[in-house]
VMD Tcl script that draws the C-alpha trace (Angstrom):
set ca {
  {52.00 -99.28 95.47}
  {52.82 -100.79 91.94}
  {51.19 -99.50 89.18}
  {50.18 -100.74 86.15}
  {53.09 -99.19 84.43}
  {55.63 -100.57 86.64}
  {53.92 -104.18 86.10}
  {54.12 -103.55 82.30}
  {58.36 -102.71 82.58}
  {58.91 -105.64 84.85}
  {57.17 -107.91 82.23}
  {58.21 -106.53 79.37}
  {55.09 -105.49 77.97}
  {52.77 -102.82 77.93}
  {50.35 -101.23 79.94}
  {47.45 -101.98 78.09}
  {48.09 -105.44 78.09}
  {48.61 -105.71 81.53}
  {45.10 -104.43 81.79}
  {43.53 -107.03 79.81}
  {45.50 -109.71 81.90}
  {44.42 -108.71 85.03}
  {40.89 -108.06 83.94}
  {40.46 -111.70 82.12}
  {40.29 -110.11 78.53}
  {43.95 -111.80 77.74}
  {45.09 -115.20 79.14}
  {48.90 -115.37 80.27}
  {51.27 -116.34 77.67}
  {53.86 -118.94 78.08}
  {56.99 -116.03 77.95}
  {54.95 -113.86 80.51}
  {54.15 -116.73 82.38}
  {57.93 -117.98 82.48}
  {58.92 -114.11 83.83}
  {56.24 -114.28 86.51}
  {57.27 -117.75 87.49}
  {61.11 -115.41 88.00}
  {59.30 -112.99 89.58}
  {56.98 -115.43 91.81}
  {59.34 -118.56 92.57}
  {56.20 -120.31 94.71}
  {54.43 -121.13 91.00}
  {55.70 -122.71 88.27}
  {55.47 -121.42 84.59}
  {52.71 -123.78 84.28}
  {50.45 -122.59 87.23}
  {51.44 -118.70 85.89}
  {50.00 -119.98 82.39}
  {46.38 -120.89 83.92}
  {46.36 -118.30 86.13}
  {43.08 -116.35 86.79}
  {43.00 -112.36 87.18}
  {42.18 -112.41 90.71}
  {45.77 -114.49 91.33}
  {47.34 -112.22 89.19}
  {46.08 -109.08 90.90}
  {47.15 -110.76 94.03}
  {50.69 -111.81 93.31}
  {50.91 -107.78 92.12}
  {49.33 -106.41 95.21}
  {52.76 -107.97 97.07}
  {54.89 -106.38 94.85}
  {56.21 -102.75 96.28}
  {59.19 -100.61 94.71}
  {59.96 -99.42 91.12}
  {61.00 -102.00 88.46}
  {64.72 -101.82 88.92}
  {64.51 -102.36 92.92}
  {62.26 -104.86 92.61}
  {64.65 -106.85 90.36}
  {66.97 -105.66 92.94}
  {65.26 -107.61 95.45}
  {64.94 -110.43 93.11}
  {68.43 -111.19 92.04}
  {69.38 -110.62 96.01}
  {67.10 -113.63 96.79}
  {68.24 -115.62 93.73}
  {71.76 -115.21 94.97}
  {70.84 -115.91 98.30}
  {68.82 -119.42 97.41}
}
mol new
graphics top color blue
foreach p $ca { graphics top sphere $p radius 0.5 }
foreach p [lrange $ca 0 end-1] q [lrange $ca 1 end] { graphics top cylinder $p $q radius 0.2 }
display resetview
C-alpha cells in the first residue's frame, strides 16, 4: 500500500498537501497535474487539473511500491511505448 508520504515524494510535494488534495481542501495544480498525467498516461494534464478527490484517491489506490520502483515501473513502460 502507498502512503501518503510516498504520494508526496513521487509528486514532489509534501504530505500535507497531498492531504488537502485528496480530501478536496486544494484543487490540482497545473505542475502536479502535468506529473500525474506522467504518472497516469490514460488522462491528460487537463483531466488531472479538474480532477475530483475521489479520482485522485483512486488513481493512488493502483499505485503499489516505494517512489523509486514505481518510477522504475514508469520509465520501463515509457521505454517500452
Amino acid at each position: 500500500m502507498v502512503t501518503q508520504i510516498n504520494i508526496a515524494q513521487l509528486l514532489k510535494i509534501d504530505q500535507p498537501r497531498v492531504s488537502k488534495l485528496i480530501n478536496g481542501r486544494e484543487k490540482v495544480s497545473w505542475p502536479i497535474a502535468e506529473r500525474l498525467a506522467d504518472i497516469f498516461p490514460g488522462k491528460s494534464i487537463a483531466q488531472w487539473k479538474r480532477a475530483t478527490p475521489q479520482e485522485l484517491k483512486l488513481a493512488f489506490s493502483q499505485l503499489e511500491g516505494t517512489p523509486s520502483e514505481i518510477k522504475q515501473a514508469l520509465s520501463k513502460n515509457q521505454e517500452a511505448a
